[in-house]
Steps between C-alpha positions, in 0.01 A plus 500: 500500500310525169436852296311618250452820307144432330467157343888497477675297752818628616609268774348154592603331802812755525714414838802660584694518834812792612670366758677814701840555367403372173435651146326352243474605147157497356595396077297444229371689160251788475159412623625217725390675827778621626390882634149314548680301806709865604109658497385141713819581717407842582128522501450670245291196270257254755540123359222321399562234703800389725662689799840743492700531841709796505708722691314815704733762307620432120791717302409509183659647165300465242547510111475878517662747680163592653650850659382817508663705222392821667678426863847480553688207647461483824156577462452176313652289720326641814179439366574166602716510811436559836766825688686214692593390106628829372824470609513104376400652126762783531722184559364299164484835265888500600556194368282502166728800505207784472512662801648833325134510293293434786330811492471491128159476350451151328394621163857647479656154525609280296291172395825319726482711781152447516518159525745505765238752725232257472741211633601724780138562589426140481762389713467786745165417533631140712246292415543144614502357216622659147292496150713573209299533156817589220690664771814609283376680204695721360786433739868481389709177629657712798122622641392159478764365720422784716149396537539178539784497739229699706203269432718260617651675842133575590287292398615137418754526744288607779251191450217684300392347169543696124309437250615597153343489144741551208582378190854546550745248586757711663252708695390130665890402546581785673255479747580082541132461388333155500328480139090406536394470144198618437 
């Protein structure tokens, strides 16, 4: 695909292919395109030319928390799930160990905990394949093994693709991430 914003191209004659089971690592410095291809992935930006084949249903976690500060927790996630998920998301705010603030409102949390709500919503959601744009901000070492023990359990092992974008070594190695520069 190729992308522009205006007269400034973004992508020329960008291909990339996620196998299922596989995540990639989008790298490269500011302004190299890298949430440009996460907007291609989800529809959110139309390429100027080119096609994009993707999954029906996406998880996403994007830079920001992008929660509702004035709903609690479960609220949040349930935006996004369906009932048959509720008790699949009672399961994951066990193990990002926040199932005691569940029916806390988000603005009372911390920047952490927030973090760790909008992974559980993402992953909740079961998308078929997972979109990860800096998906372990502000988490400590033990939260990101946490998350990506998960990511890994349901995602990568169950044959659907991830997709991450960081600039952060670790967060790739975790994760076994293939490196696509950019």
């Amino acid at each position: 695909v190729s992308f522009s914003y205006g007269d400034s191209q973004i992508l020329k004659d960008f291909n990339l292919t996620v196998c299922g089971g596989e995540c990639i690592q989008l790298f490269g410095a500011s302004g190299s395109g890298k949430t440009t291809v996460a907007r291609l992935i989800l529809g959110l930006e139309k390429a100027n030319s080119g096609s994009i084949v993707v999954p029906q249903k996406i998880s996403a976690v994007f830079q920001e928390d992008r929660l509702l500060e004035n709903l609690d927790v479960i609220k949040n996630i349930r935006l996004t799930t369906t009932k048959d998920k509720y008790e699949y998301a009672d399961r994951l705010l066990k193990e990002f160990d926040l199932y005691s603030i569940r029916k806390k409102r988000v603005s009372q949390l911390s920047g952490g905990m927030k973090r760790r709500v909008a992974l559980v919503r993402a992953i909740a959601f079961c998308g078929d394949a997972l979109l990860l744009d800096e998906p372990f901000n502000g988490l400590d070492s033990d939260n990101k093994k946490i998350a990506a023990d998960i990511i890994k359990r349901d995602f990568i092992e169950q044959n659907k693709p991830v997709v991450l974008i960081t600039h952060i070594k670790e967060d790739a190695d975790i994760l076994g991430a293939k490196i696509i520069k950019m």
